[in-house]
C-alpha positions in Angstrom: -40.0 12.1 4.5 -38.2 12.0 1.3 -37.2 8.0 1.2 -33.5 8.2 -0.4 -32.9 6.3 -3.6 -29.9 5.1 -5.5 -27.9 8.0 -6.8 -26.0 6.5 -9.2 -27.1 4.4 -12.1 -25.0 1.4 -12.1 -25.0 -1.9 -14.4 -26.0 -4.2 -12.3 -28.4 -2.1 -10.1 -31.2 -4.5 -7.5 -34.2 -1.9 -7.9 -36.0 -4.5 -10.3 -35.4 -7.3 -8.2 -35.8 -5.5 -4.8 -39.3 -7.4 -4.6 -37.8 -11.0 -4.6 -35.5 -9.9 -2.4 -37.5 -8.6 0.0 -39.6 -12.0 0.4 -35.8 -13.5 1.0 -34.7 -11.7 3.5 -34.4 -13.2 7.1 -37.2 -13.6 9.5 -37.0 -10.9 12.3 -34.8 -9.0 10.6 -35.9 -5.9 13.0 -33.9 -8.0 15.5 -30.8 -7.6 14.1 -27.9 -5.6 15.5 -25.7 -5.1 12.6 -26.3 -5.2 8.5 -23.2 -5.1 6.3 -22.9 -4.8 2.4 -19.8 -5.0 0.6 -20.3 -4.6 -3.1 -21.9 -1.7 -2.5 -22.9 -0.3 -5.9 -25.8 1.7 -6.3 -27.3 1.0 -3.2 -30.6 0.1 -3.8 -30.8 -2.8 -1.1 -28.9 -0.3 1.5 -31.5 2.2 1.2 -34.2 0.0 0.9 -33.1 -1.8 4.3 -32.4 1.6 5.7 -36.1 3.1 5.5 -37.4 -0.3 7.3 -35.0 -1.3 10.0 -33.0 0.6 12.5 -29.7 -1.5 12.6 -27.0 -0.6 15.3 -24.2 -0.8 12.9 -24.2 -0.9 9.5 -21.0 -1.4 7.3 -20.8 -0.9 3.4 -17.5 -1.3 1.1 -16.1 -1.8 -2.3 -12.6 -2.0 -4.4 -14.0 0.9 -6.1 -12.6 4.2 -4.9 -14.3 6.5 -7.2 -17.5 4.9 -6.0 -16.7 4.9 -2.2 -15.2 8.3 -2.4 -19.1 9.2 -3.9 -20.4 7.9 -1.1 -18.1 9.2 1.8 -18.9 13.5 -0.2 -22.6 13.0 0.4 -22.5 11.7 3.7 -20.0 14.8 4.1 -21.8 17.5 3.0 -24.3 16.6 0.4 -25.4 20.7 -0.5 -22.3 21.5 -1.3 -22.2 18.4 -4.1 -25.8 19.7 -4.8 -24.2 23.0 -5.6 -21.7 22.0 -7.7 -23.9 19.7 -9.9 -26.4 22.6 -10.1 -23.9 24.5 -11.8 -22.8 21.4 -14.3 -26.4 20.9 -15.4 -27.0 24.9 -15.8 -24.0 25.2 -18.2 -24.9 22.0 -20.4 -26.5 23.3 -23.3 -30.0 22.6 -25.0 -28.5 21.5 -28.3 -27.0 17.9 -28.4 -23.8 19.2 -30.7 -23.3 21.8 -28.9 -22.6 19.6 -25.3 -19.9 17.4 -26.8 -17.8 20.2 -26.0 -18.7 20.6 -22.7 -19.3 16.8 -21.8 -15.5 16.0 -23.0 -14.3 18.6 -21.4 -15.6 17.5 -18.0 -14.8 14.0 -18.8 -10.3 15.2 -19.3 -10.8 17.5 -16.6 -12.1 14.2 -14.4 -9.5 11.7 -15.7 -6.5 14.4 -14.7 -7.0 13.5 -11.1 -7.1 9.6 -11.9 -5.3 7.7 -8.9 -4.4 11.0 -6.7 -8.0 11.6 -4.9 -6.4 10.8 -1.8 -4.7 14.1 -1.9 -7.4 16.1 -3.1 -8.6 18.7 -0.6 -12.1 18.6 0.5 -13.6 21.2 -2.5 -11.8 19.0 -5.0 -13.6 15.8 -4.3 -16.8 17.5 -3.8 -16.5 19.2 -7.4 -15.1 15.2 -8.8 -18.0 13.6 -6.9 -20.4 16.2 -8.8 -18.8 15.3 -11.9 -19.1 11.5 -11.7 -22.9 12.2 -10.4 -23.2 14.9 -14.0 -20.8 12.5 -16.4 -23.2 9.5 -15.1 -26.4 10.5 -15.8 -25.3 12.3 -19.6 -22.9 9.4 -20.6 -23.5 6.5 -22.8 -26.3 4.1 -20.8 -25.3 5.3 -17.8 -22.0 3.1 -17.8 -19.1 3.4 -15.5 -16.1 1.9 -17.3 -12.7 2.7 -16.9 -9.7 1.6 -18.8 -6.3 -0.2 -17.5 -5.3 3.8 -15.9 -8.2 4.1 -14.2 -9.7 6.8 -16.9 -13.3 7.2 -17.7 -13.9 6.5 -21.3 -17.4 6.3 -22.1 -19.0 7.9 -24.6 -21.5 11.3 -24.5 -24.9 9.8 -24.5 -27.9 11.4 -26.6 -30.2 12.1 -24.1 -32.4 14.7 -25.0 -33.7 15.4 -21.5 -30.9 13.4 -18.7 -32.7 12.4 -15.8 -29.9 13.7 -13.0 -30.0 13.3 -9.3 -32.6 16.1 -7.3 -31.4 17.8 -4.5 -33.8 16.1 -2.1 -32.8 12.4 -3.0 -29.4 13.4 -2.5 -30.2 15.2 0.9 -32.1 11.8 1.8 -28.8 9.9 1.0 -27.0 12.3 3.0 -29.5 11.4 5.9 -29.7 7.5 5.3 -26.0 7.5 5.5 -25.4 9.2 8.6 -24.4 6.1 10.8 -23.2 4.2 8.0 -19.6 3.1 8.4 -17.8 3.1 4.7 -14.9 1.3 4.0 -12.6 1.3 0.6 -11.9 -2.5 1.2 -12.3 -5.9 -0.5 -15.3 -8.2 0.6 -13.1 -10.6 2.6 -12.7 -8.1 5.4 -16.3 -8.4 5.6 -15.8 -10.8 8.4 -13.9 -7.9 10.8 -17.6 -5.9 11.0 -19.7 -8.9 12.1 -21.2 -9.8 15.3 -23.4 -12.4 17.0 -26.4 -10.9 15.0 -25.6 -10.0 11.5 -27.4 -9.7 8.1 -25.1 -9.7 4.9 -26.0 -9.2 1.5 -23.5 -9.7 -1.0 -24.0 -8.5 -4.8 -20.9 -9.2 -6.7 -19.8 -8.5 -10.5 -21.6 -11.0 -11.9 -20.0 -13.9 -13.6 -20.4 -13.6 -17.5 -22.5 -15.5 -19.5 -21.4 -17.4 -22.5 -23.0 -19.0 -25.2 -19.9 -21.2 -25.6 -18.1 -22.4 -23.0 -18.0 -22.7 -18.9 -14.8 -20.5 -18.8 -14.5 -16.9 -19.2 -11.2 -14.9 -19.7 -11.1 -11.6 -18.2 -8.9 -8.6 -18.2 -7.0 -7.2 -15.5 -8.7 -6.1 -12.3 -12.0 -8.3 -13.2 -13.9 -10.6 -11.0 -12.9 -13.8 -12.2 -13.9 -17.4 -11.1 -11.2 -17.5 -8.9 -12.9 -14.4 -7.4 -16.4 -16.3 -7.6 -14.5 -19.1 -5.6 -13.2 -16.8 -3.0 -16.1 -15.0 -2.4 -18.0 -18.7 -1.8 -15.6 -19.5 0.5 -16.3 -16.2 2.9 -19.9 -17.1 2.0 -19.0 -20.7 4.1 -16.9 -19.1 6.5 -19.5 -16.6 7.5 -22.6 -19.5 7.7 -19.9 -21.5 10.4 -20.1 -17.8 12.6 -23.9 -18.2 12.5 -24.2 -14.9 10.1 -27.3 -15.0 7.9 -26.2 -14.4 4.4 -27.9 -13.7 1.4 -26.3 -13.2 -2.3 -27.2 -12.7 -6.0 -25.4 -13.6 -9.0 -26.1 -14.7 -12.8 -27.8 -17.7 -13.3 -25.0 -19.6 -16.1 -28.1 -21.7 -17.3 -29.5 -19.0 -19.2 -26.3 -19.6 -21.8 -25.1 -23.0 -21.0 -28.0 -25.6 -19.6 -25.7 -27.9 -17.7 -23.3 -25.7 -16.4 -23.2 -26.3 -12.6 -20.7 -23.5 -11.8 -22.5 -21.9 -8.9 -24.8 -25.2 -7.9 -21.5 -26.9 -7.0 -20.1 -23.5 -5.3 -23.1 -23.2 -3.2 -23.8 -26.9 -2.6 -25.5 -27.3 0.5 -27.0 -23.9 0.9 -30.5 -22.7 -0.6 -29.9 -21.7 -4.1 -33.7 -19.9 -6.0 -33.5 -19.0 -9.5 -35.4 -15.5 -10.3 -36.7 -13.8 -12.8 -34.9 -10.2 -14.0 -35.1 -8.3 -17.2 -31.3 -7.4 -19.1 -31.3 -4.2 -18.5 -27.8 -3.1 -20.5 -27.0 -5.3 -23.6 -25.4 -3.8 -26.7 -28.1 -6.1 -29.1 -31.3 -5.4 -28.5 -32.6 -8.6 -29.4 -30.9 -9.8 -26.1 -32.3 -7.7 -23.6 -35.3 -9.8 -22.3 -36.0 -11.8 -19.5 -34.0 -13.8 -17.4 -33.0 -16.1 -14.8 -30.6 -14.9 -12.1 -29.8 -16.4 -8.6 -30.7 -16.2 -4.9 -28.7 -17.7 -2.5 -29.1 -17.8 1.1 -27.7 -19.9 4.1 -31.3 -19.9 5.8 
């Protein structure tokens, strides 16, 4: 059986570091009734969980609507996205000039339905999840940004040969997903889905790093520290339910060497610095390897 893999490629993605993860996780995890991921992404824990344990519930979520909406089409009726994308990739031509046409054209025709997929009948999202899944894999790096409306505004990329999603990975999404429960919802409500034995992986925005200072200003709609702070304190609030919880995040010491930001946030609970290679930096010279953090309240 075709084992389902991330769908998407999303900054930020756990494939690399599936194998520290892994050694993390809790013991007799086979035991467990109920796994829930908020943050969702790209999935690559979800699906990797999915293939070796048989949960009883399983819950994923995110803010992201676009992303969610994604996730809810292919559990729907993944051939019909198939369909649609097969048609995308057939009309993108060989010649790299000749698809900006094409590429901006998909992008506009995208961005019009901005903030109204609610209404959208059924074919619609189907034909916007096929775009995200086509303007994904032919964009810039593979980004998904969106400005202050909500509009896509990356870039064509210059792939010669874009890698896009095959019909049977999608298919095996489609069958991973089938008792998932997905929510549009922030990560607090996390603590609604969980039960007397219950896994939870969180894998937020990470926190910036900065070469000079402790203190990051973001834009509108960011994950701030204040956001960093709430989430910790769901993080404490689920360990006093007896919920095993395990979450990732940048390691600030890579930038700054004394700044305790998340050592003081997690005080208490088992915090492991890992290895990772930057996979999406606009230098070059700073895409290398890393240290990014594991914590866990076992």
């Amino acid at each position: 059986m075709f084992m389902a893999q991330p769908f998407l490629k999303w900054a930020g993605g756990k494939r690399q570091l599936m194998k520290e993860i892994e050694t993390r996780l809790p013991k007799n995890l086979e035991s467990y009734n109920t796994y829930v991921e908020p943050f969702i992404g790209g999935g690559a824990v979800l699906f990797h969980l999915l293939e070796k344990y048989d949960f009883e519930n399983v819950h994923i979520s995110d803010l992201n609507p676009e992303l969610i909406l994604c996730y809810e089409m292919l559990k729907l009726d993944a051939k019909s996205v198939i369909k649609n994308l097969d048609k995308l990739i057939e009309a993108y031509p060989e010649e790299i000039e000749d698809r900006k046409e094409v590429y901006y054209k998909i992008r506009t025709d995208w961005n019009e339905d901005v903030g109204n997929i609610n209404s959208l009948s059924k074919s619609k999202k189907i034909k916007r999840v096929s775009q995200m899944l086509f303007l994904n894999r032919t964009c810039f790096n593979g980004l998904f940004r969106v400005n202050r409306k909500g509009e896509f505004n990356v870039p064509i990329g210059n792939y010669k040969k874009p890698s896009f999603p095959k019909a049977e990975n999608l298919l095996a999404v489609q069958k991973a997903l089938e008792n998932v429960t997905i929510h549009l919802s922030s990560f607090e409500n996390c603590e609604f889905w969980v039960d007397k034995s219950t896994f939870i992986y969180f894998d937020p925005p990470y926190r910036p790093l900065s070469d000079t200072s402790h203190f990051v200003s973001y834009s509108k709609g960011e994950f701030d520290d204040e956001n960093q702070k709430q989430l910790a304190h769901t993080f404490r609030s689920l360990d006093k339910k007896n919920v095993k919880v395990l979450l990732s995040n940048s390691d600030p010491k890579n930038t700054v060497a004394d700044d305790e930001f998340f050592d003081e946030l997690y005080s208490g609970f088992n915090i492991q610095r890992v290895s990772a290679k930057r996979a999406i930096n606009s230098n070059p010279n700073k895409r290398g390897i890393i240290t990014e953090l594991l914590i866990s309240n076992y």
